[in-house]
C-alpha positions as a Python dict, from the first residue, in 0.01 Angstrom:
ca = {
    (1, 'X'): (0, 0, 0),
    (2, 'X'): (129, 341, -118),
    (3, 'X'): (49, 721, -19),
    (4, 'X'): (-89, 756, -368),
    (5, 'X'): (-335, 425, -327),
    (6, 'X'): (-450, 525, 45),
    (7, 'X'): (-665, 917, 30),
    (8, 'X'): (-742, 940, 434),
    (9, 'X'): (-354, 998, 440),
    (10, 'X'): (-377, 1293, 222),
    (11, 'X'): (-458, 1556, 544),
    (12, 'X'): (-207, 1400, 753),
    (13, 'X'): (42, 1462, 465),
    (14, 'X'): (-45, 1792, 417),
    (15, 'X'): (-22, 1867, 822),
    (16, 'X'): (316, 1760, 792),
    (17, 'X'): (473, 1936, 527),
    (18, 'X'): (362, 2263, 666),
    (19, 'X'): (478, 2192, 953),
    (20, 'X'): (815, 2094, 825),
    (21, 'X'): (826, 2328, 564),
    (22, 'X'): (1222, 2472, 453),
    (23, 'X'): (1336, 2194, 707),
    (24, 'X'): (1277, 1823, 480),
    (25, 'X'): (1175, 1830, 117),
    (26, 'X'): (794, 1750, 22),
    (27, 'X'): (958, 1344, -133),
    (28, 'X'): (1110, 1304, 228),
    (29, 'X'): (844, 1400, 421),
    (30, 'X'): (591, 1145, 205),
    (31, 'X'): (870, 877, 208),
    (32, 'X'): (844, 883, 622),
    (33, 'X'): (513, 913, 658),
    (34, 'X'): (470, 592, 398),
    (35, 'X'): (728, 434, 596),
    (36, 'X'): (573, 485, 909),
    (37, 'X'): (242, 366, 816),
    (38, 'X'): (408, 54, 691),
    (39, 'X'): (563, -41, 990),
    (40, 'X'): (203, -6, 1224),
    (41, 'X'): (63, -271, 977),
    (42, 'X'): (-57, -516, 1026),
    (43, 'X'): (-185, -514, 1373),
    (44, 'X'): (-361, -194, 1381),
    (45, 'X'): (-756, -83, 1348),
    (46, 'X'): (-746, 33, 961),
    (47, 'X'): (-964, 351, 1011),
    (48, 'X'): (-701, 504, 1264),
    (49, 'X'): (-351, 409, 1099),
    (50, 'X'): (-330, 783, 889),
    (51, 'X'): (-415, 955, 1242),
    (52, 'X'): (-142, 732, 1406),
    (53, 'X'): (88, 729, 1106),
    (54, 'X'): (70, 1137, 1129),
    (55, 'X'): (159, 1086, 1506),
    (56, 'X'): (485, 870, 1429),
    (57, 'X'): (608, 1011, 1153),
    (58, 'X'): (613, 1338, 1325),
    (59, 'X'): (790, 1216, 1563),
    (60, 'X'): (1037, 1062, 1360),
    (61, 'X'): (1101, 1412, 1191),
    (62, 'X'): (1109, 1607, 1534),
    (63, 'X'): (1404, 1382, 1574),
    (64, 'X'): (1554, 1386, 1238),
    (65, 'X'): (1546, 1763, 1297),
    (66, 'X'): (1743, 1750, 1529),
    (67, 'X'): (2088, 1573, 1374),
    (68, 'X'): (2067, 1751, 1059),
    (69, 'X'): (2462, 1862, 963),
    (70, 'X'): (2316, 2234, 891),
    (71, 'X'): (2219, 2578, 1093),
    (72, 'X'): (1816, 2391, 1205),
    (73, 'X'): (1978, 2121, 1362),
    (74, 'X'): (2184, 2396, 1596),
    (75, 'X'): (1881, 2520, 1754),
    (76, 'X'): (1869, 2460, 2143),
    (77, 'X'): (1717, 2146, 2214),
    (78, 'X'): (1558, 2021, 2502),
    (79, 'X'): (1701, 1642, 2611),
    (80, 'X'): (1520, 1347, 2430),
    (81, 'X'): (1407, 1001, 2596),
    (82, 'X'): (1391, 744, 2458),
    (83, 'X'): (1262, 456, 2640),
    (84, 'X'): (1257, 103, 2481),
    (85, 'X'): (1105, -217, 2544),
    (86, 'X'): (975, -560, 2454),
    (87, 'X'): (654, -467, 2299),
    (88, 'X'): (644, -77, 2390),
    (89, 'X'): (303, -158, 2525),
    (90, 'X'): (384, -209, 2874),
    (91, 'X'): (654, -60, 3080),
    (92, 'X'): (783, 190, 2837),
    (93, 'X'): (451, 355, 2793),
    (94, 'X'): (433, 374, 3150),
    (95, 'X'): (773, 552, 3193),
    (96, 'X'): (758, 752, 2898),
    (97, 'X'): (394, 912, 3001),
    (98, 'X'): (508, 974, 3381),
    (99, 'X'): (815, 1157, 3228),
    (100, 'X'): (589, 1389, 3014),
    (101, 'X'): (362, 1400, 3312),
    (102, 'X'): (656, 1504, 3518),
    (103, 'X'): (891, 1683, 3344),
    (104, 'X'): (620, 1881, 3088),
    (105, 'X'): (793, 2068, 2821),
    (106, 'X'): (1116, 2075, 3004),
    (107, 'X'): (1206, 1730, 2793),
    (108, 'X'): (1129, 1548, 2474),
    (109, 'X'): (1023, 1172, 2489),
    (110, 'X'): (956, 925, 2241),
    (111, 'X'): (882, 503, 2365),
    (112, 'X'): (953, 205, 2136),
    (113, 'X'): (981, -159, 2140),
    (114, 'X'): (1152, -414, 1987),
    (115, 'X'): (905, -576, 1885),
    (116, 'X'): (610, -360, 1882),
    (117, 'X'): (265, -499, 2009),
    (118, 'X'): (-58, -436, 1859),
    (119, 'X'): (-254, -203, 2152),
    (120, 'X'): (-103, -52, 2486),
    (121, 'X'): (-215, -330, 2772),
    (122, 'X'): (-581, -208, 2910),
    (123, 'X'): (-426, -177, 3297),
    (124, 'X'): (-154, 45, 3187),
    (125, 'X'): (-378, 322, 3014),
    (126, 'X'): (-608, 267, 3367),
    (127, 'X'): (-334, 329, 3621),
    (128, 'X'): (-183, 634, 3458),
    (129, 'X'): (-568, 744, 3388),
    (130, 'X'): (-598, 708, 3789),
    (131, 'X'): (-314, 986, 3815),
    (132, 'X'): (-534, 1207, 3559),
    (133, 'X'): (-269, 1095, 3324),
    (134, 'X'): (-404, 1126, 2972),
    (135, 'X'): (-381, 800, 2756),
    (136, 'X'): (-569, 855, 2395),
    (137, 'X'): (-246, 880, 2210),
    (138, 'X'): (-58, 593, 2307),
    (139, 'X'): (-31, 365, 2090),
    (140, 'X'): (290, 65, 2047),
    (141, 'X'): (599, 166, 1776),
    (142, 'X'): (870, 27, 1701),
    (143, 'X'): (1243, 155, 1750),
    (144, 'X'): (1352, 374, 1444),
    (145, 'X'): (1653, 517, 1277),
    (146, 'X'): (1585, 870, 1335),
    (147, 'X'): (1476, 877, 1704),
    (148, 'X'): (1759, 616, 1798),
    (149, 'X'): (1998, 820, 1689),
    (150, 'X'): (1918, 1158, 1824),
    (151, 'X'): (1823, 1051, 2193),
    (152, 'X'): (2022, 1184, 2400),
    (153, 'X'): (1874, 956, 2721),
    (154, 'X'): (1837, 597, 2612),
    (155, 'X'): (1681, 364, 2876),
    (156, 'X'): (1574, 12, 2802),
    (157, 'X'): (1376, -206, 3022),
    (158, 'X'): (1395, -593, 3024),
    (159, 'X'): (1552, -559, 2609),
    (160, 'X'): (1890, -433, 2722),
    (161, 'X'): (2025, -757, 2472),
    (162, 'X'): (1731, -667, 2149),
    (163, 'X'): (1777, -351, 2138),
    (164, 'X'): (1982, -286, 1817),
    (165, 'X'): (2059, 39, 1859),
    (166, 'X'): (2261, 222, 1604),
    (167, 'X'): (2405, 509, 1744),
    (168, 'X'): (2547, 535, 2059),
    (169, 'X'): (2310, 778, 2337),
    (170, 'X'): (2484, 1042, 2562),
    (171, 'X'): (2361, 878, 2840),
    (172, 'X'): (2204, 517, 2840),
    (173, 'X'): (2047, 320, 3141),
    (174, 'X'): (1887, -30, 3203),
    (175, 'X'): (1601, -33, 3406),
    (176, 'X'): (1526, -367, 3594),
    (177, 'X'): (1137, -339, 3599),
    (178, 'X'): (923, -574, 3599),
    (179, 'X'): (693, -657, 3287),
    (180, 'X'): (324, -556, 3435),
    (181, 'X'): (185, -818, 3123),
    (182, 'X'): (-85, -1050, 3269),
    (183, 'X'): (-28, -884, 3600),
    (184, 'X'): (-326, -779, 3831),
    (185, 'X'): (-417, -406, 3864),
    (186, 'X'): (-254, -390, 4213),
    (187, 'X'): (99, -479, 4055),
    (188, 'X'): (34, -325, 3787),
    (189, 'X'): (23, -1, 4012),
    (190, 'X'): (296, -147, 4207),
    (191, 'X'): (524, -145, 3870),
    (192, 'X'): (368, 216, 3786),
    (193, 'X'): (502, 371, 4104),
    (194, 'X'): (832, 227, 4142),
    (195, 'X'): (867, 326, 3761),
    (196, 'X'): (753, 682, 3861),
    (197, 'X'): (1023, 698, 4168),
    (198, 'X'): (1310, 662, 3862),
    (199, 'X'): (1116, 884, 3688),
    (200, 'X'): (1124, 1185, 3905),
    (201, 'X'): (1522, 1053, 3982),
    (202, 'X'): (1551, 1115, 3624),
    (203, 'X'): (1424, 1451, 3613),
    (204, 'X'): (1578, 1559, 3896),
    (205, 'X'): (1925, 1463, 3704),
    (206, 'X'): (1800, 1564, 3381),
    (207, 'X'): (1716, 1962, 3493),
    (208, 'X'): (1944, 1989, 3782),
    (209, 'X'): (2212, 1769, 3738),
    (210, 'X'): (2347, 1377, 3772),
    (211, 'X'): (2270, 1292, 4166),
    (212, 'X'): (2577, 1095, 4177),
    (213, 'X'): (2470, 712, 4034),
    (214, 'X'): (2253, 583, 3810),
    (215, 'X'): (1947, 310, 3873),
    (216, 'X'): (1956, -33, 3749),
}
């Protein structure tokens, strides 16, 4: 399936070549955006892979912005996350919404798996929607080329030996959390807190400097 054979991606297009307009050229943008909705195949709901396709690909090119060799890529960033996975539909959601929840605008994060799932598990979009946390764009992706290599915070959890990553983060840790699949909502909250206490470790390091170790 092409760009040119699928219509409902034709706004979602459009979206992002404004947006990215005298950064990437109209052929990249497309290419990415095909790309992206290529890898969320086959597991996803048809009638919501342009709106999620949009979602990823723009992420992708937020990153991509960011190690271009000319004067756009030298604008002051704020640090990006990335945290990876098995299926980027359990624990990485998790820490990658309590970081945005935490740490607001003050960082850029991104989540990915190794093997991407086909939905975010049901008790992980409940416990962070207990915190007020909201949930409606989460959805599972898999690691790519362009956020991997401009992360400048990689953490993996329980895929420290899959995770093929390509270029080497500024900073990387492994988290040692448990996987909350087929847990019961009690652990599952139990896994969402003691994720959120390295969270707010990492912010504190991230804004105010390394406390002196890192977590494992």
């Amino acid at each position: 399936m092409t760009l040119a054979s699928d219509h409902t991606l034709d706004a979602a297009l459009a979206a992002l070549v404004e947006e990215f307009a005298g950064v990437f050229r109209h052929d990249t943008i497309e290419q990415c955006l095909n790309e992206s909705y290529q890898e969320l195949l086959p597991a996803r709901v048809t009638g919501y892979l342009p709106l999620l396709a949009h979602r990823f690909a723009r992420e992708r090119l937020r990153a991509a912005t960011r190690t271009r060799p000319d004067p756009v890529a030298e604008t002051s960033f704020v640090p990006l996350v990335l945290f990876v996975c098995g299926a980027n539909s359990g624990r990485s959601q998790l820490a990658a919404a309590l970081l945005n929840y935490r740490a607001g605008a003050s960082v850029e994060v991104a989540s990915a798996g190794t093997s991407a799932g086909s939905r975010v598990q049901p008790e992980v979009l409940q416990v962070l929607g207990e915190m007020g946390i909201e949930t409606s764009d989460l959805f599972p992706k898999p690691v790519t080329r362009e956020v991997d290599a401009a992360a400048d915070v990689v953490v993996t959890m329980g895929c420290a030996e899959r995770a093929d990553l390509s270029a080497p983060p500024r900073r990387y840790l492994d988290w040692d959390v448990t996987d909350p699949a087929g847990a019961d909502l009690a652990e599952v909250r139990r896994i969402r807190d003691e994720i959120d206490h390295r969270i707010e470790a990492l912010v504190r390091d991230l804004l105010h400097g390394p406390a002196g170790h890192e977590q494992s």
